[in-house]
BATORKE-161873 format. One line per field, with one value per atom (N, C-alpha, C): atom name; x, y, z. Coordinates in steps of 0.2 Angstrom, whole numbers, padded with zeros to 4 digits. Atoms other than C-alpha are relative to their C-alpha. Layout:
BEGIN
site (CA ...)
xx (X ...)
yy (Y ...)
zz (Z ...)
//
This chain:
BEGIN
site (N CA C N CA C N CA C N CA C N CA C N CA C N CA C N CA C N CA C N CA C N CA C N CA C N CA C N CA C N CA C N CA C N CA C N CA C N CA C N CA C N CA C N CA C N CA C N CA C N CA C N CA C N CA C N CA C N CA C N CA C N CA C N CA C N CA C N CA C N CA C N CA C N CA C N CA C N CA C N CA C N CA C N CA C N CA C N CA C N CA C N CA C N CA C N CA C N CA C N CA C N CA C N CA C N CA C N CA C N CA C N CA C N CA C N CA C N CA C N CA C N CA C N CA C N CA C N CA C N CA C N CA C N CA C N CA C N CA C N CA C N CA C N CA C N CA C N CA C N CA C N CA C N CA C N CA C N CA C N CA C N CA C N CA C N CA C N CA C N CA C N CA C N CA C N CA C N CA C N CA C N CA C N CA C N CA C N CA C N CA C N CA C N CA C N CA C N CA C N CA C N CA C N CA C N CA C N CA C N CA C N CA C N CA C N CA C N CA C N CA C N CA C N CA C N CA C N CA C N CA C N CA C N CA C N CA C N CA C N CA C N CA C N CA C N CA C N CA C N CA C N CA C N CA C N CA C N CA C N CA C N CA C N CA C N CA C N CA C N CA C N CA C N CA C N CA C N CA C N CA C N CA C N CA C N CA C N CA C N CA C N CA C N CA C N CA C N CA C N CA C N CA C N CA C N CA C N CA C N CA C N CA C N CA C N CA C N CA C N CA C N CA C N CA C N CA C N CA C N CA C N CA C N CA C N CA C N CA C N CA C N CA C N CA C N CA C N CA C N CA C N CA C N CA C N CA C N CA C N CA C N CA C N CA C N CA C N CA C N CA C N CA C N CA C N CA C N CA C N CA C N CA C N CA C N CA C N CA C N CA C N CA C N CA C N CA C N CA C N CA C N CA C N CA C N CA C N CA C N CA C N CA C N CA C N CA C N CA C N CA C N CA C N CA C N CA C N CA C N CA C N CA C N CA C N CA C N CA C N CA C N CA C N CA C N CA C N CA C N CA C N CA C N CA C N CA C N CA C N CA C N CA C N CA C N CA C N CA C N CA C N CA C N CA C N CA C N CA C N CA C N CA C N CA C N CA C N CA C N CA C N CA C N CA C N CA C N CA C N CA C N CA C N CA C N CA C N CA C N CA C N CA C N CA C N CA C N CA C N CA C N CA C N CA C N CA C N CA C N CA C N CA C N CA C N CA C N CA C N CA C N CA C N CA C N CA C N CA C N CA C N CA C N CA C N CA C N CA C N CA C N CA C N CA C N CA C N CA C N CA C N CA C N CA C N CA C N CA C N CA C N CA C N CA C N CA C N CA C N CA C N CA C N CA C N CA C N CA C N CA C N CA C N CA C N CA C N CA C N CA C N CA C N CA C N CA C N CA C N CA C N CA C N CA C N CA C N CA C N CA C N CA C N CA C N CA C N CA C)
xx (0007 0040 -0005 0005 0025 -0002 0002 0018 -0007 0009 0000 -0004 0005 -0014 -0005 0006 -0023 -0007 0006 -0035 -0004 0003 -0039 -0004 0003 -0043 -0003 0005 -0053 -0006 0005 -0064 -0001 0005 -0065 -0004 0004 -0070 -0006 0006 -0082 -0005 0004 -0089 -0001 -0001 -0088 -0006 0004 -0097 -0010 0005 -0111 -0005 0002 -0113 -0005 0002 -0114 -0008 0007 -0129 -0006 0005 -0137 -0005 0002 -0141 -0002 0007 -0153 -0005 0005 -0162 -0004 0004 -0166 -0004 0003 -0168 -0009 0006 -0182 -0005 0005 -0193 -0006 0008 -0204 0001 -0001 -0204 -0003 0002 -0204 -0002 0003 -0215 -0003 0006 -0223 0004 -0004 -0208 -0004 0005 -0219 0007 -0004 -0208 -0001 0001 -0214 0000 -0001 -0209 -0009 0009 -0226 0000 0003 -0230 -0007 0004 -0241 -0004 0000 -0252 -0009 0006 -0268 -0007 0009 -0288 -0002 0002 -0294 -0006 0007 -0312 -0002 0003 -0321 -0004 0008 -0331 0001 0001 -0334 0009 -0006 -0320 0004 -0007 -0305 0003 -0002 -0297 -0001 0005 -0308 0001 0000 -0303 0004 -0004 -0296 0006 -0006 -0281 0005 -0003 -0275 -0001 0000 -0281 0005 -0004 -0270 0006 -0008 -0255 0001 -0006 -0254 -0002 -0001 -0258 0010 -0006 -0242 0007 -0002 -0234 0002 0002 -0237 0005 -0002 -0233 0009 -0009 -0214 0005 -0007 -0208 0005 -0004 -0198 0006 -0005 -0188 0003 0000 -0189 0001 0002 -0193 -0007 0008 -0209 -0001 0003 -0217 -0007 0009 -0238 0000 0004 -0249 -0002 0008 -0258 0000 0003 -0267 0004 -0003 -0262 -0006 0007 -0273 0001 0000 -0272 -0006 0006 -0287 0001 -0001 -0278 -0002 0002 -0282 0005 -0005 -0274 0005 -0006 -0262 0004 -0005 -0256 0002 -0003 -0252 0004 -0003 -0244 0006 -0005 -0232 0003 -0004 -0228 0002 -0004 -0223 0004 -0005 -0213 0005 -0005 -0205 0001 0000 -0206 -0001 0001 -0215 -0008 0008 -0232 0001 0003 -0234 0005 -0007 -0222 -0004 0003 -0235 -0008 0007 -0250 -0003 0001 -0262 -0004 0002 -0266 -0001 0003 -0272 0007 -0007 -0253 -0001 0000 -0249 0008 -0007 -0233 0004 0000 -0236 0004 -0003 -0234 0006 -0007 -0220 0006 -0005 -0211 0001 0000 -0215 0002 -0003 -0213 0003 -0001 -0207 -0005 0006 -0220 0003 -0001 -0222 -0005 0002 -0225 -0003 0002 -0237 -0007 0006 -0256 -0005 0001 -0265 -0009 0007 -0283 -0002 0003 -0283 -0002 0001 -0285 -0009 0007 -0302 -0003 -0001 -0300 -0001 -0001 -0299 -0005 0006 -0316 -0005 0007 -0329 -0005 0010 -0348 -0002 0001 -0358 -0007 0009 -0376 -0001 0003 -0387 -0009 0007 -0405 -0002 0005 -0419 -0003 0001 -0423 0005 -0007 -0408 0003 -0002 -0402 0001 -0002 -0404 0004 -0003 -0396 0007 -0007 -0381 0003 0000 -0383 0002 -0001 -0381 0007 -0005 -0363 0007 -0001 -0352 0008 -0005 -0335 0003 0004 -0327 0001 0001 -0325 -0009 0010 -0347 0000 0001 -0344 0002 -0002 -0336 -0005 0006 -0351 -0006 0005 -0360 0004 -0002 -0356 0000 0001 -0349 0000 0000 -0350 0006 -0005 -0335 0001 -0001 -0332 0009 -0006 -0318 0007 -0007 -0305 0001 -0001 -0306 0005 -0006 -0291 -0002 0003 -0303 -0002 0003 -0308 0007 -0007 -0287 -0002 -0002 -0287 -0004 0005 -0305 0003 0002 -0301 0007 -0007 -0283 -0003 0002 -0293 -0005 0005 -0304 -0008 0008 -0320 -0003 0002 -0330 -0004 0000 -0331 -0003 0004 -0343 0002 -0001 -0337 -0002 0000 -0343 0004 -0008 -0332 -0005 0002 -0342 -0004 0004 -0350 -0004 0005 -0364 -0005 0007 -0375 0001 -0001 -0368 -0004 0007 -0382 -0007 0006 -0396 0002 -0002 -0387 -0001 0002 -0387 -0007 0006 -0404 -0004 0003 -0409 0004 -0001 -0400 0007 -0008 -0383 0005 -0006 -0372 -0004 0004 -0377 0002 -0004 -0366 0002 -0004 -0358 0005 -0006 -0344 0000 -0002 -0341 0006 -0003 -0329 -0004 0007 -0337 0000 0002 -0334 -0006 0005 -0344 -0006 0006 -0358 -0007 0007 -0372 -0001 0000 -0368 -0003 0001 -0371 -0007 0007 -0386 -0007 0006 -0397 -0001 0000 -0391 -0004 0004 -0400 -0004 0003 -0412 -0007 0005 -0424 -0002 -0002 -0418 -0003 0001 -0422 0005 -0008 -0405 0001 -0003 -0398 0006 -0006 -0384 0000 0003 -0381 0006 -0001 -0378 0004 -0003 -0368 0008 -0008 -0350 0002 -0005 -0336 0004 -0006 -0322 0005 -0005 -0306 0008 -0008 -0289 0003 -0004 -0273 -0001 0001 -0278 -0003 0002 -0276 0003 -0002 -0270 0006 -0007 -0252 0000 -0003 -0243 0005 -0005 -0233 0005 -0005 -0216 -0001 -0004 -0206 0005 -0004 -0192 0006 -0007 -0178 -0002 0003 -0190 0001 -0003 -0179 -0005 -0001 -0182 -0007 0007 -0201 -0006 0000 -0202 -0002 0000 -0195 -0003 0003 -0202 -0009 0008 -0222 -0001 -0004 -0215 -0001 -0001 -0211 -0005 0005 -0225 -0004 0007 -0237 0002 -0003 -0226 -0002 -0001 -0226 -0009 0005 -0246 -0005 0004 -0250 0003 -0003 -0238 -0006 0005 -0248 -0006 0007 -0264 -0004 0003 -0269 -0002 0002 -0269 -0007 0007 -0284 -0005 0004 -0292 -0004 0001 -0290 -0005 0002 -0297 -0006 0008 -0314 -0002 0005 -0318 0000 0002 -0317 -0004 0007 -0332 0000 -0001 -0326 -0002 -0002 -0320 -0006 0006 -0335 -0007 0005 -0347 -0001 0000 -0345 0001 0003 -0343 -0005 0009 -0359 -0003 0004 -0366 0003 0001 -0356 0000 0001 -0358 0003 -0006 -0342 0001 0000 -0343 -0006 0006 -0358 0002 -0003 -0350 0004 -0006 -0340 0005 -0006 -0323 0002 -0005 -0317 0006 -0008 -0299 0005 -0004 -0290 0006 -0006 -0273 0000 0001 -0270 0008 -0007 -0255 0002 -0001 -0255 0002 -0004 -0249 0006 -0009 -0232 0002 -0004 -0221 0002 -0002 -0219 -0007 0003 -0235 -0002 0000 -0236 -0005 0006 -0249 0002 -0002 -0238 0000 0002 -0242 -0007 0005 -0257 -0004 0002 -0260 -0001 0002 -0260 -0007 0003 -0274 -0009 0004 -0294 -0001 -0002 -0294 0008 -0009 -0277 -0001 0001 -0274 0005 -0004 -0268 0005 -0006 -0252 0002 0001 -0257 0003 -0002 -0257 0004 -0006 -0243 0008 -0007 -0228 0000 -0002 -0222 -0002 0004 -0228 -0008 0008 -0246 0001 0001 -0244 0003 -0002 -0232 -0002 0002 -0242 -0007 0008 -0260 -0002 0000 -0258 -0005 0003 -0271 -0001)
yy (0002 -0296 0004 -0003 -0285 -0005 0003 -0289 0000 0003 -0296 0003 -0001 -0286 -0004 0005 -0301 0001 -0003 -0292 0003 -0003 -0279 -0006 0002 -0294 -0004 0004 -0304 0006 -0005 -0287 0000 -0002 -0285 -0008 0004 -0302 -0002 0001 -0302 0006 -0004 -0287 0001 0001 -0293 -0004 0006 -0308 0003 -0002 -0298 0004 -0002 -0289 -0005 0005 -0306 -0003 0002 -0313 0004 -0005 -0297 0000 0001 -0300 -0003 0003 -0313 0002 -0001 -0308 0006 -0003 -0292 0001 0001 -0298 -0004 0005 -0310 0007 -0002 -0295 0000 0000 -0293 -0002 0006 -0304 0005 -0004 -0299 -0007 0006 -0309 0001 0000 -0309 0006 -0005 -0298 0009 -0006 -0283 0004 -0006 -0266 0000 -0001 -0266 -0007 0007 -0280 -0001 0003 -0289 -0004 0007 -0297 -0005 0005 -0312 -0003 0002 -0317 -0002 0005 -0331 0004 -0003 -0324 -0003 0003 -0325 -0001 0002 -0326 0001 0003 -0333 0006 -0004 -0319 0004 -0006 -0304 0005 -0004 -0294 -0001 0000 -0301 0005 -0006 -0287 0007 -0005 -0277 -0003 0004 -0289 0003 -0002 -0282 0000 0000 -0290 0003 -0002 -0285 0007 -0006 -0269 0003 -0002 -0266 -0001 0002 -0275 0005 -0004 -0263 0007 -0004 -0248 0000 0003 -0257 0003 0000 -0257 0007 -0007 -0238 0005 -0004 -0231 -0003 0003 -0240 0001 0000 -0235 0004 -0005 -0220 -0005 0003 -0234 -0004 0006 -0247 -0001 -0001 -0244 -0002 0002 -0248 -0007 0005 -0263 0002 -0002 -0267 -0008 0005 -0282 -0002 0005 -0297 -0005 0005 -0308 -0007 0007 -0328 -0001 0002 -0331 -0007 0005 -0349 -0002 0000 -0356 -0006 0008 -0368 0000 0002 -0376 0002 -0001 -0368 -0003 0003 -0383 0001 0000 -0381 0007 -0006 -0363 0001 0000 -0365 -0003 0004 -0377 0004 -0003 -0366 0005 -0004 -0352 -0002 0004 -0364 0000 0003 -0369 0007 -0006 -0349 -0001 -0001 -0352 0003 -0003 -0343 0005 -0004 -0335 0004 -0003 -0321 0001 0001 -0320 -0001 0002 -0324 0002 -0002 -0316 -0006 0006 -0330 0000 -0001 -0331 0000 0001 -0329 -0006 0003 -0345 -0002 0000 -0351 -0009 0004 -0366 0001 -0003 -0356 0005 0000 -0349 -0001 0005 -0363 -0001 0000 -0363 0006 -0005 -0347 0006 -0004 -0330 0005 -0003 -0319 0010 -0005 -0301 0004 0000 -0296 0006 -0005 -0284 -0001 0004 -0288 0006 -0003 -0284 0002 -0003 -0282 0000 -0003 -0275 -0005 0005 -0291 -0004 0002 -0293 -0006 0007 -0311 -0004 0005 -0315 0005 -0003 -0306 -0005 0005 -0321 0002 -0001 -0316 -0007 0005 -0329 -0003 0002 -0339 -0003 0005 -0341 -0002 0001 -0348 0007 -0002 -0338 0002 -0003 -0328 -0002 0000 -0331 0007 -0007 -0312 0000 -0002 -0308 -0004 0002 -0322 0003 -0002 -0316 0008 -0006 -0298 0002 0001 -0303 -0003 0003 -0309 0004 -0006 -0295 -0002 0000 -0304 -0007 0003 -0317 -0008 0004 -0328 -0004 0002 -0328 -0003 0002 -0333 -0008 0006 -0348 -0007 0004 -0355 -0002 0003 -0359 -0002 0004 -0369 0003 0000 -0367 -0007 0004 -0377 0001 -0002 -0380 -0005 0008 -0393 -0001 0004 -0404 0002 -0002 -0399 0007 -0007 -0380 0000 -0002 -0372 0002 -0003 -0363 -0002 0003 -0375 0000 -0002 -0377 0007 -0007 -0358 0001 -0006 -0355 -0005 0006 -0373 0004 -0002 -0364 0005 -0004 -0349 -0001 0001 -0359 0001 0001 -0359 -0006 0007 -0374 0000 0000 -0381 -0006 0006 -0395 -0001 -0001 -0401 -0007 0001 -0410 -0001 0001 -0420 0002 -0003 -0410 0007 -0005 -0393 0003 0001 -0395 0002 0002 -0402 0007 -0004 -0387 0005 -0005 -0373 -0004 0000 -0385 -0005 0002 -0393 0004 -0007 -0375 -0001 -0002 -0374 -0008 0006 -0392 0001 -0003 -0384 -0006 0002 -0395 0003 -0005 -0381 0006 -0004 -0365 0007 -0006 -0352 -0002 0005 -0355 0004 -0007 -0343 -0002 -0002 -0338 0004 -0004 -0329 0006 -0005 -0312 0001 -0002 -0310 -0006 0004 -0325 -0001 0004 -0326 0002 -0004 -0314 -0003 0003 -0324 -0007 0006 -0340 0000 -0001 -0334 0001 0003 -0334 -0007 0007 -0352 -0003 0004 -0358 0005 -0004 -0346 -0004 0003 -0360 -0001 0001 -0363 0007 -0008 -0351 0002 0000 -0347 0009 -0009 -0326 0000 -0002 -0318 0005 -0006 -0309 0004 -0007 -0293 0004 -0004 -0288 -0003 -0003 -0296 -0006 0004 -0302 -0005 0002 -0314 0001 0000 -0309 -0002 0003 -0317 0004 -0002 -0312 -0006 0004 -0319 0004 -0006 -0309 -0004 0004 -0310 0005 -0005 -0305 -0004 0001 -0307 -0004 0004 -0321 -0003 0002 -0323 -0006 0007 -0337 0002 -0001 -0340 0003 -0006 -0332 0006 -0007 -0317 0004 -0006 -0306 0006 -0006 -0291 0002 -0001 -0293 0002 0001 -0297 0010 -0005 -0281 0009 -0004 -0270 0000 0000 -0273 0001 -0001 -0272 0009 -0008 -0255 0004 -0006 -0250 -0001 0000 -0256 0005 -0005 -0246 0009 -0007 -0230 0001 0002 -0233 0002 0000 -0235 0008 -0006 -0219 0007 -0006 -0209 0000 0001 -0212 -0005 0002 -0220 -0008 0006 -0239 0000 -0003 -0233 0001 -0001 -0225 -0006 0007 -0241 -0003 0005 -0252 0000 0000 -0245 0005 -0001 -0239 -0006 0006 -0255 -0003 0003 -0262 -0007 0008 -0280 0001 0000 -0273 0005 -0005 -0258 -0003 0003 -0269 -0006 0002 -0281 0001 -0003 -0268 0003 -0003 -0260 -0008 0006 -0277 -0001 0003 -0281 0003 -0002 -0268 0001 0001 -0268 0004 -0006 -0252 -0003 -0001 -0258 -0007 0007 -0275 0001 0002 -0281 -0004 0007 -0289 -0002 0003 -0303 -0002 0000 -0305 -0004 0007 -0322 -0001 0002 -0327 -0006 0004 -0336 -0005 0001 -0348 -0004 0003 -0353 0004 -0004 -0338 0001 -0001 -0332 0006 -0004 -0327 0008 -0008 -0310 0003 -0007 -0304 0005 -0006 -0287 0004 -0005 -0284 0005 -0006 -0272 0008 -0009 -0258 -0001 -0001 -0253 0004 -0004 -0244 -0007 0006 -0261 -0003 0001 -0265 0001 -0004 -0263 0002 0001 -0263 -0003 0003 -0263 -0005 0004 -0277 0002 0000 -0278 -0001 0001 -0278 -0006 0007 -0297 -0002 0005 -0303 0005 -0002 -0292 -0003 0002 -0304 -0008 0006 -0320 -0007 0005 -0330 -0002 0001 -0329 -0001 0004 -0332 -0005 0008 -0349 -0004 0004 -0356 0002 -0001 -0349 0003 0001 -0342 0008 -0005 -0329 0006)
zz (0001 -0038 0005 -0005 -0030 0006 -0006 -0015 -0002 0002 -0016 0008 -0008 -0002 -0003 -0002 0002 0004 -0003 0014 -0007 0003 0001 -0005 0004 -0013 -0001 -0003 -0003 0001 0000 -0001 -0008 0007 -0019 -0003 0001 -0022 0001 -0002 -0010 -0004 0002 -0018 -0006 0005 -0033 0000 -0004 -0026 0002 -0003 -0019 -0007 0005 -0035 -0004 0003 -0046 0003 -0005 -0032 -0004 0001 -0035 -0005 0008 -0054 0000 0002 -0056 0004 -0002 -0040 -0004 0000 -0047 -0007 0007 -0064 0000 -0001 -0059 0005 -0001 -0051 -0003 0005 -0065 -0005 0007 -0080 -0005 0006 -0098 -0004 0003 -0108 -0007 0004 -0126 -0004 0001 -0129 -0001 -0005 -0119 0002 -0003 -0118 0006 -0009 -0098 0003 -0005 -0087 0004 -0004 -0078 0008 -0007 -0061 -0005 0001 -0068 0007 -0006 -0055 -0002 0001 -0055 -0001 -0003 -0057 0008 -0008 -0041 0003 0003 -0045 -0006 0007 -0061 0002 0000 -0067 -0006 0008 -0082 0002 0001 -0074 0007 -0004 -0065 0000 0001 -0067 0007 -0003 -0056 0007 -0006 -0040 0004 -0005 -0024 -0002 -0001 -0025 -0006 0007 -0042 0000 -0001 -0041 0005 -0007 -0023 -0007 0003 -0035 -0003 0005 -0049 0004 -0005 -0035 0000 -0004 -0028 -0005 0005 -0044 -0003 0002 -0050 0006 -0005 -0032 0002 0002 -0034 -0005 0007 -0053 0003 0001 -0045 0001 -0005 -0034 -0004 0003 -0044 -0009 0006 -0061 -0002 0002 -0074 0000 -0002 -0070 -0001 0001 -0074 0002 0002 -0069 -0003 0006 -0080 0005 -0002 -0077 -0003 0003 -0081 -0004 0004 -0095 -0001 -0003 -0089 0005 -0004 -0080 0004 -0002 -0067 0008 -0005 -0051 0005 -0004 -0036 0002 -0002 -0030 -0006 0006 -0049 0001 0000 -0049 0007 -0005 -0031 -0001 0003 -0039 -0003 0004 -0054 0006 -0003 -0042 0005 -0002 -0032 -0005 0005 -0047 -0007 0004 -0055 -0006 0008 -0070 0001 -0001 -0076 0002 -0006 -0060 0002 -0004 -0051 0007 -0008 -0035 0000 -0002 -0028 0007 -0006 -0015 0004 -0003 0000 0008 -0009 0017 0004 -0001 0026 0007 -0006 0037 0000 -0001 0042 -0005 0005 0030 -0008 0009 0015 0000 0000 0022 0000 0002 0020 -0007 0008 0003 -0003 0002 -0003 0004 -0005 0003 -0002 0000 0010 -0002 0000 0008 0007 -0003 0025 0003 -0003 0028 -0003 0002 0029 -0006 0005 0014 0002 0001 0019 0008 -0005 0036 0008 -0004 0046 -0001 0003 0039 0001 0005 0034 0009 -0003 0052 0007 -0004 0059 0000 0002 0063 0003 -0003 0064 0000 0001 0066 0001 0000 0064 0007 -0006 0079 -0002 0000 0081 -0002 -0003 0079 0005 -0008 0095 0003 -0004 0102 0002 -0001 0100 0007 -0008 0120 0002 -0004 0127 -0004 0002 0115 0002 -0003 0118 0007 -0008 0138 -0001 0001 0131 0003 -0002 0138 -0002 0001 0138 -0002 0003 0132 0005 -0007 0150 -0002 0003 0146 -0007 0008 0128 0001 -0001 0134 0002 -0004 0143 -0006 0004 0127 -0007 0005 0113 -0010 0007 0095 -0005 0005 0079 -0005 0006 0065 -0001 0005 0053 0005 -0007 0061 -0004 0004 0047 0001 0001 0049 0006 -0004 0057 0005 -0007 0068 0006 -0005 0077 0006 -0004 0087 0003 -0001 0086 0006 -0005 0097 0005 -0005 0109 0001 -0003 0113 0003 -0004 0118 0007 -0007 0131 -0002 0001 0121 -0002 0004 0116 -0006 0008 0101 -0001 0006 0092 -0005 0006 0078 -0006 0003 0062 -0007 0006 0048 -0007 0005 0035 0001 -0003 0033 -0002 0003 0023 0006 -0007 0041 0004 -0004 0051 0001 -0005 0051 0000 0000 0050 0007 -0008 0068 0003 -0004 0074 0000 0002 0069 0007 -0005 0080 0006 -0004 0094 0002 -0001 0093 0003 -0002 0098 -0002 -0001 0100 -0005 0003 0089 -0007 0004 0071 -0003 0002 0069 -0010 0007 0050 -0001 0005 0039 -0001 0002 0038 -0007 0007 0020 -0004 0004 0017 0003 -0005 0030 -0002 0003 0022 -0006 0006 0005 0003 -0004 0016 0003 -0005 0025 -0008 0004 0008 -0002 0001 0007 0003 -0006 0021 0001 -0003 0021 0003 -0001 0023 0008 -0007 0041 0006 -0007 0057 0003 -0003 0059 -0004 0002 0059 0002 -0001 0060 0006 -0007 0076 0001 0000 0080 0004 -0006 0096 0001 0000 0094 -0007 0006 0082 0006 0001 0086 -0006 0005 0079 0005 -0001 0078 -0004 0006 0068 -0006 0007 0051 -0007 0006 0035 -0006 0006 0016 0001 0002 0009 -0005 0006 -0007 0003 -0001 -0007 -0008 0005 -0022 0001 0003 -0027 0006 -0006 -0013 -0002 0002 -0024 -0005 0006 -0031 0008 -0006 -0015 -0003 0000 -0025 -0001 0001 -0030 0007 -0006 -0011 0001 -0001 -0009 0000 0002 -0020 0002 0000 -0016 0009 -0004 0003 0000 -0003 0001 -0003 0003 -0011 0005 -0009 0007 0002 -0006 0016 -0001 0001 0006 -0001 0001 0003 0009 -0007 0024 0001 0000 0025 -0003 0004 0011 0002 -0002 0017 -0005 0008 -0003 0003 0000 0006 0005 -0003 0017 -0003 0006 0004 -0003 0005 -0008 0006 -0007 0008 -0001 -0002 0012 -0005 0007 -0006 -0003 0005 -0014 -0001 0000 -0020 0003 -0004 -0011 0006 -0008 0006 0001 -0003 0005 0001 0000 0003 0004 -0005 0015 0007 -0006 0029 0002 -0002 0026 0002 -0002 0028 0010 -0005 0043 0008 -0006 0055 0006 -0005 0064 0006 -0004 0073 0008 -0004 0084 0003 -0003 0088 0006 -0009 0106 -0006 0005 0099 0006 -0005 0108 -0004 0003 0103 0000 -0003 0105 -0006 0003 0099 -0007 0007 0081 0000 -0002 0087 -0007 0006 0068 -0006 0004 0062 -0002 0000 0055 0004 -0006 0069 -0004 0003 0058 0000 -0001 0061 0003 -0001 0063 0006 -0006 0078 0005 -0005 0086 -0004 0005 0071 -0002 -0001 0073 -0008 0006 0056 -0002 0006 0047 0002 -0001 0056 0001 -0004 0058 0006 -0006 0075 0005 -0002 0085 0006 -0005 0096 0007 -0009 0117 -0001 -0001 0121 0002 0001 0126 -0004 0004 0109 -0007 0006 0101 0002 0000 0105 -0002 0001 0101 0002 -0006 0115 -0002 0004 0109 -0008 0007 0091 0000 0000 0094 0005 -0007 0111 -0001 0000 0108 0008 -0007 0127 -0002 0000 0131 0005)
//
């Protein structure tokens, strides 16, 4: 009777084993739908309008998409021609239907939920806050220099906003409000003195209340780590890793730069915001996921101190 190598056939099993695993992950990167010769990422509208299509994030994807067939193969984005409410398409791509990804603020939340694609999609953008002061105010904030002096005067944020942990961990004070309606006509009655915003929405906001005596001012940003990335389904490994490396090859080629600051979204909210001319005070985001990347500088619009590129400050909020 032969002799049986045990060693060797525990090797082929396992590699046998590793092959079998292999196969759904890499089947579930891009979905065939509609019986469509090109596989699709499916992935939500992400603003109501004439041309979804035309949106940042979609347009980055099928960038992403393009700059991958050699590795990968051909793959295209669609859109979900489904018109549904966020917590439901966050479901379906929990539970992989519809959807194969979605672009989303990245928190360590949603990491729980899905798996992320880790590498910030729009430059850290998302986590630059300008922000409304009185009328004549300018000076006293332009006498702001660092953010020790920033501390001595008071901001405003609704009580539910994340923001509010994030500045009170860096030592600033904070006012807050269980809605955000009252918030620039508080500033405006001298409640608190500052009203940090989102920069993509603050010049859209500032016709809203135009009624008010309240500007937007002009001499610094507050920025933490807070950006968007592509988040799969928790067993779409290979979709993970295909969009991954199409960032990768993108920040290398120069093309993800390009794409950035010509986009009619991101172009046009930096001519509004003036960034170059700004003080940045730079405070830790201890609500971030422990994988974000502040120690590569390219991903970022401004790179951050050596401070707040380690582990300590994004799980402690220490400054």
């Amino acid at each position: 009777m032969p002799r049986i190598d045990l060693f060797a056939t525990n090797n082929a099993l396992a590699a046998i084993a590793i092959i079998l695993l292999s196969l759904p992950i890499a089947a579930h990167a891009c979905s065939r739908i509609d019986n469509s010769p090109t596989p699709v990422v499916v992935v939500p509208v992400k603003f109501k309008g004439n041309t979804p299509e035309k949106t940042y994030s979609f347009q980055l994807l099928q960038m992403l998409l393009e700059k991958t067939i050699d590795k990968f193969g051909p793959c295209s984005a669609k859109l979900l021609d489904k018109d549904l409410p966020r917590r439901r398409i966050e479901n379906h791509l929990q539970n992989n239907r519809y959807v194969n990804a979605i672009h989303l603020t990245a928190t360590q939340e949603r990491d729980k939920l899905f798996l992320p694609v880790k590498i910030p999609t729009d430059k850290g953008l998302m986590g630059m806050r300008l922000s409304f002061i009185r009328q004549g105010d300018q000076e006293l904030f332009s006498r702001v220099k660092n953010l020790n002096q920033l501390r001595s005067l008071a901001a405003g944020q609704s009580a539910y906003w994340q923001d509010v942990a994030i500045m009170r961990d860096a030592g600033l004070k904070v006012k807050t409000h269980f809605s955000t309606e009252p918030l620039p006509s508080m500033l405006a009655h001298q409640r608190f003195d500052y009203l940090p915003r989102g920069s993509m929405q603050l010049f859209t906001e500032l016709k809203i209340y135009a009624h008010l005596p309240i500007a937007v001012e002009k001499s610094f940003a507050i920025l933490y780590p807070s950006f968007s990335a592509f988040y799969v389904n928790k067993h779409n490994i290979a979709l993970a890793q295909r969009l991954e490396y199409g960032l990768k090859v993108a920040f290398e080629d120069g093309s993800f730069d390009e794409f950035f600051y010509s986009h009619p979204e991101t172009a046009t909210a930096l001519n509004h915001l003036q960034l170059k001319k700004r003080r940045y005070f730079k405070i830790c985001n201890p609500y971030a996921p422990p994988w974000t990347p502040t120690h590569i500088d390219k991903y970022w619009m401004s790179p951050w101190p050596k401070h707040l590129q380690n582990s300590h400050c994004l799980a402690k909020g220490a400054y």
